[in-house]
N, C-alpha and C positions, 0 to 999 in steps of 0.2 A: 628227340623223342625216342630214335630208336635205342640209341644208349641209357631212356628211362626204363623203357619198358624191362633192358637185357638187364638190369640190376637188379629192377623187381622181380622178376623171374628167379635171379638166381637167387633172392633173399628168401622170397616163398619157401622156395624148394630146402635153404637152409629151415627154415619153421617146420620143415614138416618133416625134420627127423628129431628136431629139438622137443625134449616131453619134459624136463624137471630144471629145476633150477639149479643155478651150475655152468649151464651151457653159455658157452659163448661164442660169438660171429664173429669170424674173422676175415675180413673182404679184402683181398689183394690184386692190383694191375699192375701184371709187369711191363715196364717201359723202354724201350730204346735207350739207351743212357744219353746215345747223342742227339737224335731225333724228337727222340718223348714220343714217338708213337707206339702205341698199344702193340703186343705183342699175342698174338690171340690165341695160337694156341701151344701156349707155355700154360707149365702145371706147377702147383706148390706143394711142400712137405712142411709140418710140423715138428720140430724135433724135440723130445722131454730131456730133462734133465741128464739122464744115462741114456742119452743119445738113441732112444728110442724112437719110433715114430707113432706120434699121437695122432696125425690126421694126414690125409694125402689125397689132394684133389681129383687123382687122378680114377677113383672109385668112389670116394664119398657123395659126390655130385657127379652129373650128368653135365658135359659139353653145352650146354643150353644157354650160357651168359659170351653176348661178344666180346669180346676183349676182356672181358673181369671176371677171374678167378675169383670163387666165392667156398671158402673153408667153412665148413660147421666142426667144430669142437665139443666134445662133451666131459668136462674135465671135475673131477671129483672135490678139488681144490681152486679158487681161480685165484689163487694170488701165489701166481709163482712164473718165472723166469722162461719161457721156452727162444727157440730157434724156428723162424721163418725161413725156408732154403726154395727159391725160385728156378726153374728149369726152361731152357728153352733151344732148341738146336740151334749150332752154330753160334752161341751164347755161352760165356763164363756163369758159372751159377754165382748165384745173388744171395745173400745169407745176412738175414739181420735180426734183434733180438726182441722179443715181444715180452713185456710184461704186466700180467694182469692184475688186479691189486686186491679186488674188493670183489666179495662176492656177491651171487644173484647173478641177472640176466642182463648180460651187456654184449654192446656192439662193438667194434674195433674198426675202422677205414684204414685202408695202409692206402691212398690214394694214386699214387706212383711212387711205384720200385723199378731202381733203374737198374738195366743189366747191358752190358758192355761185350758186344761183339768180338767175337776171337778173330782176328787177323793172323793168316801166313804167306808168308811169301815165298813158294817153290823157287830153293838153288840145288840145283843138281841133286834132286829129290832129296833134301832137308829142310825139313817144315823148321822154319824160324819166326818163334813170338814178335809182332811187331812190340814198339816205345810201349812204357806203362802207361797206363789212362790218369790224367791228374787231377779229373775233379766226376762226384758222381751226387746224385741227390739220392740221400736217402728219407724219402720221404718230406719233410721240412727242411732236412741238414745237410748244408755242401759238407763234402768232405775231402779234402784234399790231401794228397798223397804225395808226403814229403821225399820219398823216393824217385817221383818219377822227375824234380827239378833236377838238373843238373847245377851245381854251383863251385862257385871255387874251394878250394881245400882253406878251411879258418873261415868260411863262414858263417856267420851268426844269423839268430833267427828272423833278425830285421830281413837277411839278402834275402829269406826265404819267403818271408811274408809277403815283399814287395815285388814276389813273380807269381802269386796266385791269383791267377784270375778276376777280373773284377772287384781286385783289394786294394788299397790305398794306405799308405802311411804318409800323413799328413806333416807337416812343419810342428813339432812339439811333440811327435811322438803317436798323436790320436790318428787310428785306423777305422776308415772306413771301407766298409764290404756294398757292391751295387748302391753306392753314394749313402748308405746307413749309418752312422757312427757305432763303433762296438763302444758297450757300454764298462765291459768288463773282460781280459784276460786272463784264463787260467790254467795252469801246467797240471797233466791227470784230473782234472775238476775239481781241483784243489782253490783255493782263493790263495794269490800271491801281490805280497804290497799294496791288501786292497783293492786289487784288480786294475793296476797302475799299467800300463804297458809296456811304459819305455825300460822297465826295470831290464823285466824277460826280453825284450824285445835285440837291447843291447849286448845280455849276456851269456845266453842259452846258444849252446853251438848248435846249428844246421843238421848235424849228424843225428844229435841225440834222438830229431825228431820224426814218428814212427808216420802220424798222421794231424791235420789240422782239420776241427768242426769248426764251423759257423752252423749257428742256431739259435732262437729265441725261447728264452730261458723264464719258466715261471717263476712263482712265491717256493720260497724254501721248504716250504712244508703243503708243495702239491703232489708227492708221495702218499698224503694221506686223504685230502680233497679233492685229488684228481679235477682242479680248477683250472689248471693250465690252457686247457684247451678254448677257457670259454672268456681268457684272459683277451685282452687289446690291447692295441701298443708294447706288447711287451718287451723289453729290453735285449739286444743283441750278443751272444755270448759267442768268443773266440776261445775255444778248449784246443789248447795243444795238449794230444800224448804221443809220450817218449818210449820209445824203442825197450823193449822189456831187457834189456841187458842196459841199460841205463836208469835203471829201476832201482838201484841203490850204488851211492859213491858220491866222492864230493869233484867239485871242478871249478874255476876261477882265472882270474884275470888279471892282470896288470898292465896300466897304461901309461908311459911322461908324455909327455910334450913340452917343446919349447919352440918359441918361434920369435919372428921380427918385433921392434916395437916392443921389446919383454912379456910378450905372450908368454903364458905357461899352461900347463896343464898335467892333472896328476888323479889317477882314479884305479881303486883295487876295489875287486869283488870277489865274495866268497858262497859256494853255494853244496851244501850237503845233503843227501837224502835216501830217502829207505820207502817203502807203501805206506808206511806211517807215521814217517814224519819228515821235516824238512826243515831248513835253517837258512838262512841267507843273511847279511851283511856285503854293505860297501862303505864306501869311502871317496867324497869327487873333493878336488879343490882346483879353483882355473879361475883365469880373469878375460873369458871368452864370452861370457851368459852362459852357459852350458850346464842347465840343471838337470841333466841326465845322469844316469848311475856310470856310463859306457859309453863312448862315442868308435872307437874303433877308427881316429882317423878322420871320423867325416865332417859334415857343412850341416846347416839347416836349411837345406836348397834356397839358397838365397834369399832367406827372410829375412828382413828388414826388421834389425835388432834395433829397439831404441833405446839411447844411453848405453852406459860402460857402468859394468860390473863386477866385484871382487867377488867368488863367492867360494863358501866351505858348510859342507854336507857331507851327512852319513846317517846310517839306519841301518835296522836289523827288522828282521821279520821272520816268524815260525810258526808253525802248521804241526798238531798232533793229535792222531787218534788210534782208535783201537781197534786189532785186527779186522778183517773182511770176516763176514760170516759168522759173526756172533748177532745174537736174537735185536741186540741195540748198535745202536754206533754214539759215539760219542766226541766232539772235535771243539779243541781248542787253537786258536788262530790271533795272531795278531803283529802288530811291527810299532816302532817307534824313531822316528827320525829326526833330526836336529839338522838344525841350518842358520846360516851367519851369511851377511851378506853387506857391502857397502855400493851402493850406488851412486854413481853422478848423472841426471840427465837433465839436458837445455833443449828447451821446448820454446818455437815462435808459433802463435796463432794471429792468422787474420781470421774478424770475425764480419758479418754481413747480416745487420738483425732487421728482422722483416718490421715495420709497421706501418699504422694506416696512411700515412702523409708524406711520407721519406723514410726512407731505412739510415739505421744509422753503422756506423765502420768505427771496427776495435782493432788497435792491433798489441797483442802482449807478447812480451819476454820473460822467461821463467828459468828458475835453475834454482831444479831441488839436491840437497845431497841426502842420503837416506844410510844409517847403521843400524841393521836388525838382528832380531835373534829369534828362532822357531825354533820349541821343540812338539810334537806332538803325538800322539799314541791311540793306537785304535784297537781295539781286541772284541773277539766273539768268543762265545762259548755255548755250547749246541749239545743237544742230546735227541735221538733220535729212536722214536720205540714203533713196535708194529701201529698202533693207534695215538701216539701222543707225543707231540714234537714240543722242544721249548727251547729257549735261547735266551742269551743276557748279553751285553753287549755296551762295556764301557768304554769312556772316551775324554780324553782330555788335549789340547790346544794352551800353549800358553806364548803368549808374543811379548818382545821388546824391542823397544827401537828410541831411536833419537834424527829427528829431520831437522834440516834446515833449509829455506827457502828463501830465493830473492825474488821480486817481480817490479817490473815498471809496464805501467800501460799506458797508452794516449788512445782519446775516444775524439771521434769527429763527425759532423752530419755531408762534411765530404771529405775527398782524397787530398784536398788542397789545405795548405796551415791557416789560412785565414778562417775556416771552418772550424781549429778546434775549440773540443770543449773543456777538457781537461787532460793534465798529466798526474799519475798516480804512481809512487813507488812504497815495497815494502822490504820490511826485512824480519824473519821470524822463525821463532824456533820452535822443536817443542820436543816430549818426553811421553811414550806412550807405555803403557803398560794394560795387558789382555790378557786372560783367563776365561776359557771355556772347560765347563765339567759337563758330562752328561751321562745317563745311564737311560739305557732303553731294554727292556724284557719282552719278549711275548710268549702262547702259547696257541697251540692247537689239539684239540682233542675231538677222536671221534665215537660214534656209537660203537656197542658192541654188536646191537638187534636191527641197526637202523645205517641206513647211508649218510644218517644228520652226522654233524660235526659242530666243536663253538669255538670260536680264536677268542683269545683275551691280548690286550697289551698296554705297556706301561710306557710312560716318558718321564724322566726325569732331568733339569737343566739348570746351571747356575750359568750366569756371565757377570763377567766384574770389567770394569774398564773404566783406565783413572789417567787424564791426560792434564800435562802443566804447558802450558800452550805462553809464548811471548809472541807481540808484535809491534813493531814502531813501524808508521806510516806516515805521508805526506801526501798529501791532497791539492794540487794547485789549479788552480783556473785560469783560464785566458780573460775572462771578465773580469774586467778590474772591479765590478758592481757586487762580484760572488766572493763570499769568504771564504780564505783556506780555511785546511783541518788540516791540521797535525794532529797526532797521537802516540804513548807508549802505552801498552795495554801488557794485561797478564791476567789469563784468565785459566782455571781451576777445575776441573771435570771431574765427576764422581758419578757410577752409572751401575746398576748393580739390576741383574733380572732374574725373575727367578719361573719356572716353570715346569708343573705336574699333570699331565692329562695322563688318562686312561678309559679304556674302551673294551667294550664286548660285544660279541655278533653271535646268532647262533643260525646256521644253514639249515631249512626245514628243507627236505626233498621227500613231497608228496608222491609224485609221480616221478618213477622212473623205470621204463618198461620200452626197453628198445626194440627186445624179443616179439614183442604185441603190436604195437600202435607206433613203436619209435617216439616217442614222446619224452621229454625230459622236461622238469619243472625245479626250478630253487626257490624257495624263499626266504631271503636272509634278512630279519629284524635287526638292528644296530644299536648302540645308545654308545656316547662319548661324554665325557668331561674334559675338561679343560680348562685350566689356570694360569693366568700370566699376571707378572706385577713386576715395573718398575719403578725404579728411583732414580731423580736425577737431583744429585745438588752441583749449581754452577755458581761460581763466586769469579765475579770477572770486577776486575781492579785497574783505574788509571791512576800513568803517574802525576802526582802533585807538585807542579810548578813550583805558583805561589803560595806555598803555605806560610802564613803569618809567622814571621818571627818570632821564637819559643817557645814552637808549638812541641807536645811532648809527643814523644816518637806514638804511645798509646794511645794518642787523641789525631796525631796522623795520618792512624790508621783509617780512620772512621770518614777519613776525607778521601781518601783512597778509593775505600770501596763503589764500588760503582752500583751502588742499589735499586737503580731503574733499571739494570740490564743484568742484575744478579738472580736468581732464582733455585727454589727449591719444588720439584715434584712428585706427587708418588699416584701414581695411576696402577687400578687392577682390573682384571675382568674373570667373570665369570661365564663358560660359556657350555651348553647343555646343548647336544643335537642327538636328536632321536630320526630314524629314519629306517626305509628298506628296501630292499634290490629284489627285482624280480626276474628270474632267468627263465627264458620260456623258450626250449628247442623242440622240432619238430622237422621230421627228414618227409619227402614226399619225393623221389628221386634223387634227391641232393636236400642239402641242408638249410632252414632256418632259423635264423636265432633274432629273439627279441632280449635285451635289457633293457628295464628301466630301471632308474633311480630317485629316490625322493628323500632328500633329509629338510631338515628344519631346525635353525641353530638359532635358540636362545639365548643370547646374551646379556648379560649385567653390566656394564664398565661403569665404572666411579674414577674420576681424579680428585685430588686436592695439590692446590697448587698457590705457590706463596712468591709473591715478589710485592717491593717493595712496603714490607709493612703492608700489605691487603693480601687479606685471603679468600682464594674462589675453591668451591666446592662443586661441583658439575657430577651428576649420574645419567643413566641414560638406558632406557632397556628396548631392545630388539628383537625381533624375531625377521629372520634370514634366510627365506628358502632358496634351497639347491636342488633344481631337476636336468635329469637328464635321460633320453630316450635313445638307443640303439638297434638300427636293425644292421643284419649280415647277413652276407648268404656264400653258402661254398659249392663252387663250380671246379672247372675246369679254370674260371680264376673266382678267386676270394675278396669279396667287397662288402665294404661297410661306411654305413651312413650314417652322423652323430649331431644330435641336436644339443644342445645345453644351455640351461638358463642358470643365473646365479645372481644373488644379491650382495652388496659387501656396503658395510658404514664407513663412515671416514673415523679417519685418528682424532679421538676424545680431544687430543692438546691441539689438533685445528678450530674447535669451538671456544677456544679463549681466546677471550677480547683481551689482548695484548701485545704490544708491540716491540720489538726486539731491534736495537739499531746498533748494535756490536760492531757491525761492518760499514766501513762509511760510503760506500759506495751502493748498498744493498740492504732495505728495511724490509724486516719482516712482522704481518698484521696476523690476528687470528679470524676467523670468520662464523660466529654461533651461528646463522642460519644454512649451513650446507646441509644437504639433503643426500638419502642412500645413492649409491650406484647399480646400476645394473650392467647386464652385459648377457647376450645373447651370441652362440657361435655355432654355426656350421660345417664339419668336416666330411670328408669323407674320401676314401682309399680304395684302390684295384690294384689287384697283384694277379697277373697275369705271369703263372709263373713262366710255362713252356716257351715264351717268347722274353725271359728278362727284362718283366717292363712293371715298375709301377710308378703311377701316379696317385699325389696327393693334391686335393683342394681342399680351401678353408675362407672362411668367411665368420668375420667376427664386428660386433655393432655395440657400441658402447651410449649408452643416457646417463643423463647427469653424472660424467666422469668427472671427477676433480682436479681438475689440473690450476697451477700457480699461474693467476692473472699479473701483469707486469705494468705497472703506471711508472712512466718516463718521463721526468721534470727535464724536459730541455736544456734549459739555462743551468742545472749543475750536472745532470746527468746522472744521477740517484735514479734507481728503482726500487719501488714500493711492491712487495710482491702478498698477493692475497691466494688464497684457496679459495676457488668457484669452482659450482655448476657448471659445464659445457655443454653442450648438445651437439652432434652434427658428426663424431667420429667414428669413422668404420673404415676396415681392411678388406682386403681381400687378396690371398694368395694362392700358388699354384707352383707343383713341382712335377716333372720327370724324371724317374732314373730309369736308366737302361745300358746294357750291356752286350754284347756279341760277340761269340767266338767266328772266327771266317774260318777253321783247319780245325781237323777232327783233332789233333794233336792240341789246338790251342794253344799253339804258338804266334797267331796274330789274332789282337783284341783290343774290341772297341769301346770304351765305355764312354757315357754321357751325362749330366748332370744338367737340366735345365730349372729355370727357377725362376715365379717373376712375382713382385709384390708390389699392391697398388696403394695407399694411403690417402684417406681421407683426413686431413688433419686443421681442426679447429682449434682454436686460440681463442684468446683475449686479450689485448695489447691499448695500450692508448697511447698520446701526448696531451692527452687532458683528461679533464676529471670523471670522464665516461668511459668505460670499456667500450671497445671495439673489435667485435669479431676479427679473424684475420683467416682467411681459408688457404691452405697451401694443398696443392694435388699433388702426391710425389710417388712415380713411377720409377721402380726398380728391377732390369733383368741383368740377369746372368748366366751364365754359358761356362760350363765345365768337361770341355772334351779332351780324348786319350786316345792316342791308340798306340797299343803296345804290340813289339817283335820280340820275340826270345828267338835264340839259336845258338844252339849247342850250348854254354854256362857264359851266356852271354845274353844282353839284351838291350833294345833301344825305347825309347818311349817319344814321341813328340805331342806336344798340350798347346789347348789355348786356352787362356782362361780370360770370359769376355762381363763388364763391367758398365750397364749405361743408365744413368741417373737421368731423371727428366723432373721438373716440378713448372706449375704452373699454377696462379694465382688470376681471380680477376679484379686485383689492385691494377689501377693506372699505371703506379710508377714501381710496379713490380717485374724485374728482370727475368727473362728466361732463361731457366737453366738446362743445359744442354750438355753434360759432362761424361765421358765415358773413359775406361780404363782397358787397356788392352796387353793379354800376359802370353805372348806365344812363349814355349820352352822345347827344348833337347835335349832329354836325358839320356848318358851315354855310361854301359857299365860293359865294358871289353875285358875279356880274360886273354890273355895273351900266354906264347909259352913259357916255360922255366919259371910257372908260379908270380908272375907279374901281373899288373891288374890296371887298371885305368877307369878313374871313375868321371865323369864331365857331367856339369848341369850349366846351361847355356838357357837366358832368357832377356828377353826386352820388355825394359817395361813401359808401354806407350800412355800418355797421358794430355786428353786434348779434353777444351769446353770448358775449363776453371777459369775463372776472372782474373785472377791473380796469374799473369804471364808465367811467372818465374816459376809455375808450377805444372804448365801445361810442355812437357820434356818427355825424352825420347832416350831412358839410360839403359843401359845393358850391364847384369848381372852374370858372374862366371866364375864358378867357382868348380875347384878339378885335384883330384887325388891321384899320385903313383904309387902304390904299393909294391912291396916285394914282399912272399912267404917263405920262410924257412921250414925245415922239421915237420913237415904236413902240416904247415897253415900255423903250427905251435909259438911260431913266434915270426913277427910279421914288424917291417917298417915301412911306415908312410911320408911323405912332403906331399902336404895340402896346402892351396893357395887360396884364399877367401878372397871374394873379391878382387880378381884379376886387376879386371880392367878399371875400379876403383872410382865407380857410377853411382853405385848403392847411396840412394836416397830414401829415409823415410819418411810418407805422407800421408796422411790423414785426411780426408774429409767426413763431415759431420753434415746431414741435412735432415729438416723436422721443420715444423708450421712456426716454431718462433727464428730461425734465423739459418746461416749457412756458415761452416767452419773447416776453416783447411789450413791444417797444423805439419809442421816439419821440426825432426827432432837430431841429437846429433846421434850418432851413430859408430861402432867400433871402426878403429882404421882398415884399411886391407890389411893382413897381414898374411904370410907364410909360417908354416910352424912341420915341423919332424916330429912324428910320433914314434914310440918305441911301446910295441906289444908283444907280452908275453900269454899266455893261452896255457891250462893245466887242468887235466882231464884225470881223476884216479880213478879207477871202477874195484870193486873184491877181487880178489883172486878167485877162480873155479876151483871145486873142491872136486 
């Protein structure tokens, strides 16, 4: 209460020098950077463009606000650029940049500004700066201070990432910040490789970099809707910038390796640039799995690689635009990569399928070989004006490949052979060929008189995909009473889509008077279209035995084709949603904000669909409401509570009555009377920031979902699979992250990831000609803890990562499952002297509660790098040993309401390999 009142207070007091429009409020708390408590009587300055002072709290206002410094501004212009500078004794000043956009009467929160306490320490009376400070919030944005890590000389931006604080670089590359996933990386706020991580991650030296944000990052063009704020969920951004003397030059890399087993490895990167533009290329080729641009040496902390890989990649990616400080900006951007790759992997699955009288037990062998080829290319192009933003943004994918696969299964209704029911082998190839085109535009424009604005945007899409698929199989029974199947098959794919929406929205803001009443209103009308239409022609072919003596190869053919399982389709829809969002804020001490939403999607879908000599024609028109209701509210922590309803129809081609028996193991029916779905969900988040804590809940309820009913004939072991109605399913989960520094230095930290998910999950299974429900309860936590030491360019980390599956059923003859996974680790990164280095990652991985013995094991993963640097870090070799101690197993399990699965696949050998890196840095020469 008393912290409402000293706001109001100080806001009043701001009103009552405020007379015209123009003015704007600028509310600033400055904070303890380490503590976060309010610093009361610190004062602020404004600073104009020629470093003038436009406002200065320490005469504009009167002391009368606790803790919250409250500026009034009265600015002739309000879309321009100034300087916030906080002041407090015994206190570093604080300086961060405010920009106003749009004029009229607006408010500004700067909620906490943190300011970072001068430390000295008297030696024989010389005041000595304590260590730099390495992480500060400004406002919403960590920001961390690549200067104050210590690291080894040759460093790259990985070492640096994975000493800040509460950050994570994960197995593959993805970085998580207070257990977030970043959505996107980018160097100066630039977009690089798409916002790929592991590019930058592997290549960009340690030095170069000045400082790293984390921040949640709006729509492109809230520059000119200033809608950022009123955004949710919004996606995480990691903005490296580099050191202003690395502001133009190029620098690059070169990596071999060779190791045990004919391991190799071979990767060059090249990277050029200036403020306006940039260029990059690499080059990786290895038979490691290693689809990173860079590895430098390392491991993928003992991930459990499945299958062996040849692979060869390369791309190019470039960034261009036009000076700073002209009235527009203008940027072009894009990359294009290519990739080749041959794989071998051999997969065993035991399977454990739930039904209502006895489960039954699969167990398969598989060994695919796979030859691919990717090229694909993405590009933007943007232009950006005081009111009118636009963009275009093509995109192309094109794949090829060639697989081959073996499989042999045996199915049983127990462990014993007297049980079984059949043996199944196959053997098949095929030939694929993919094509993806797409172009997407949009725009935003706003008033010149008014705060409205209207977005428009385009989709445009082709997909082509044309597969020649073989397979010869064998079908055997244990009953002498059931007939085999043999077969050779070849069948024919043709699949072509095509796809045009477009949309418009125009933002009305009636009310918007922060100055007055604090009130703000949106209201945004909507309308979309949208078109989609596929074709499917499938021409599936057996071979013919016995064809009658003389038959001519033309008249062959006709005995070939398989016209009960051949088919041609073409299905379109048409889809119209009109709808609109209501933004209703309103501050009363602190903030509230209402959204709601409401659209309503008209649909059209037509198929026409032809097999055998009969043709069906099916239409079908819908109407599809989508609502959603928002409240939030901002404190000292920021929560929000999210309702949603939504409706969706099932796939036009599940209402054909028609039956598909391709596979002789598995028929597939069509079902005309399925009915919409709905689906009902609950979320809702606190972010507590001053204590790094938030938590998410969610709760999600699904009616008549559609899910594929499964009829089991006993005696051959075929399933008939249908599309039904369900009723009965619903979730519910829950997460914690949290984080702590124990040492003002932030050299010991704690972070946490908790997570637990409960499932409701209903089925439909039988062994007779009735469906029968099947209820599985499955209970999923997990446990993600860390706590990290740094000291001196050194650092330890030890983890656990905890894993327990629980399911339970009230069938009789349903087993409890009881399964948990246990990952303690030891990550060890030692800088030692004369430029050597020692990298160790040490983990067990415990595994108890699986049914299958051979799967319930106790291995230990370890994997460990020596480095030496030459030349400052310029040129560096390593001997890396992957899997030591030569345990690494990968395992799988799978659980869900029809069955339980737990798969083991092969995996790279241990191997040892020497790396040889080179490291080349050019900058301009100074004039």
């Amino acid at each position: 209460m008393r912290y409402f009142v000293s706001l109001v207070l100080g806001l009043v007091t701001c009103f009552s020098v405020m007379g015209r429009v123009g003015d704007v409020i600028v509310t600033v708390q400055p904070v303890d950077a380490f503590t976060g408590v309010p610093l009361r009587k610190a004062y602020a300055q404004v600073i104009g463009s020629r470093g003038d002072t436009i406002a200065d709290s320490r005469y504009r206002v009167a002391d009368i606000t606790i803790g919250y410094r409250t500026i009034c501004l009265d600015l002739p212009d309000s879309t321009a650029i100034y300087k916030v500078r906080t002041f407090f004794e015994g206190y570093e000043p604080a300086e961060f940049e405010l920009e106003t956009r749009r004029k009229g009467k607006t408010i500004i929160e700067v909620p906490n500004n943190p300011m970072v306490k001068i430390k000295r320490q008297e030696l024989k009376e010389v005041t000595v700066s304590a260590s730099k400070v390495k992480m500060v919030m400004r406002g919403d944005t960590i920001v961390y201070n690549a200067d104050a890590f210590q690291l080894a000389n040759g460093s790259m931006l990985d070492a640096l990432v994975s000493r800040l604080p509460g950050v994570t670089i994960e197995d593959g590359g993805n970085i998580t910040v207070n257990g977030r996933k970043i959505s996107e990386l980018t160097i100066n706020g630039e977009d690089f490789f798409q916002g790929n991580p592991r590019i930058a991650l592997e290549n960009l030296p340690a030095f170069t970099v000045k400082e790293i944000k984390v921040y949640e990052h709006g729509a492109v063009d809230s520059y000119i809707t200033e809608s950022d704020a009123l955004e949710i969920d919004k996606p995480l951004r990691m903005d490296v910038n580099l050191k202003k003397e690395y502001v133009f030059g190029w620098m690059g890399n070169v990596e071999a390796g060779y190791g045990l087993h004919n391991r190799y490895l071979g990767k060059a990167f090249a990277f050029g640039f200036t403020n306006t533009f940039h260029f990059s290329a690499f080059a990786n080729f290895n038979n490691i799995k290693d689809a990173q641009s860079s590895s430098g040496g390392r491991w993928t902390s003992g991930q459990q690689q499945n299958g062996e890989m040849d692979l060869q990649m390369g791309g190019a990616d470039y960034m261009v635009k036009n000076k700073a400080g002209d009235a527009w900006t203008f940027r072009a951007q894009g990359n294009l990569i290519a990739q080749g790759n041959q794989s071998d992997l051999i997969g065993e699955q035991t399977q454990t399928l739930f039904y209502p009288s006895r489960d039954l037990f699969k167990h398969n062998v598989q060994q695919n070989n796979t030859e691919s080829f990717n090229i694909k290319s993405n590009h933007n192009f943007e232009i950006r004006l005081p009111r009118v933003y636009a963009n275009i943004s093509p995109r192309i994918d094109f794949r090829r490949g060639n697989r081959r696969r073996s499989e042999e299964e045996r199915s049983s209704y127990d462990l014993a052979v007297e049980e079984m029911i059949y043996t199944y082998q196959s053997f098949s190839r095929a030939k694929i060929e993919d094509l993806n085109l797409g172009l997407k535009a949009s725009s935003t424009w706003s008033s010149k008189w008014r705060d409205d604005y209207a977005n428009f945007n385009l989709n445009l899409g082709y997909h082509n995909n044309n597969e020649n698929f073989f397979r010869n199989y064998a079908l055997n029974y244990f009953d002498a009473l059931t007939q085999n199947n043999r077969g050779d098959e070849h069948n024919l794919t043709r699949a072509k889509e095509y796809v045009a929406s477009a949309g418009a929205s125009y933002t009305f803001i009636p009310i918007n008077t922060f100055t007055s009443d604090q009130t703000l209103l949106h209201i945004v009308p909507s309308l979309n279209y949208d078109f989609r239409q596929n074709k499917n022609d499938v021409t599936r072919s057996k071979h013919l035995e016995d064809a009658p003596i003389g038959t001519m190869a033309s008249d062959q053919i006709k005995y070939v084709i398989d016209l009960n399982n051949s088919y041609y389709s073409n299905k379109y829809s048409h889809t119209v949603t009109p709808g609109v969002e209501v933004v209703f804020l309103r501050r009363w001490g602190f903030s509230h904000e209402w959204i709601v939403n409401f659209r309503e999607k008209f649909t059209f879908d037509h198929i026409d669909y032809l097999k055998a000599a009969e043709e069906t024609a099916l239409s079908r028109q819908k109407a599809l409401p989508e609502v959603s209701v928002l409240y939030r509210q901002h404190t000292r922590a920021t929560w929000y509570i999210r309702w949603q309803y939504q409706q969706s129809a099932p796939n036009l081609s599940y209402l054909i009555n028609t039956t598909d028996i391709t596979d002789p193991l598995n028929r597939y029916i069509g079902n005309p009377n399925l009915r919409n779905s709905s689906e009902h969900s609950v979320n809702a988040n606190i972010q507590i920031s001053h204590y790094n804590i938030v938590i998410d809940v969610g709760w999600k309820k699904m009616d008549n979902y559609v899910a594929y009913t499964k009829f089991h004939n006993e005696s051959t072991g075929v399933n008939t699979w249908q599309p039904k109605n369900v009723n009965g399913n619903w979730s519910l989960d829950g997460k914690v992250r949290f984080w702590r520094s124990f040492d003002k230095n932030n050299n010991w930290l704690l972070s946490s990831v908790t997570a637990v998910i409960y499932n409701h999950n209903v089925d439909l299974v039988t062994l007779s000609n009735e469906a029968q429900k099947s209820l599985v309860r499955n209970t999923c936590l997990t446990e993600n803890i860390n706590l990290t030491h740094n000291f001196g360019k050194s650092f330890a980390k030890l983890g656990c990562t905890f894993l327990w599956r629980h399911a339970t059923s009230e069938r009789e003859d349903f087993s409890l499952i009881n399964a948990f996974d246990i990952t303690p680790s030891f990550t060890l990164n030692l800088n030692l002297p004369y430029d050597f280095q020692i990298e160790s990652d040490l983990k067990l991985y415990l595994r108890r509660g699986y049914s299958a013995r051979e799967l319930n094991t106790s291995d230990w993963g370890w994997n460990a790098t020596l480095s030496k640097s030459i030349f400052k870090g310029n040129l560096k070799f390593c001997l890396t040993g992957v899997d030591i101690l030569g345990q690494i197993k990968p395992i799988q399990t799978i659980l869900n309401s029809q069955g339980r699965t737990e798969a083991r696949y092969n995996t790279l050998p241990r191997y040892a390999m020497l790396h040889v890196i080179y490291r080349l840095n050019i900058q301009p020469k100074k004039k």
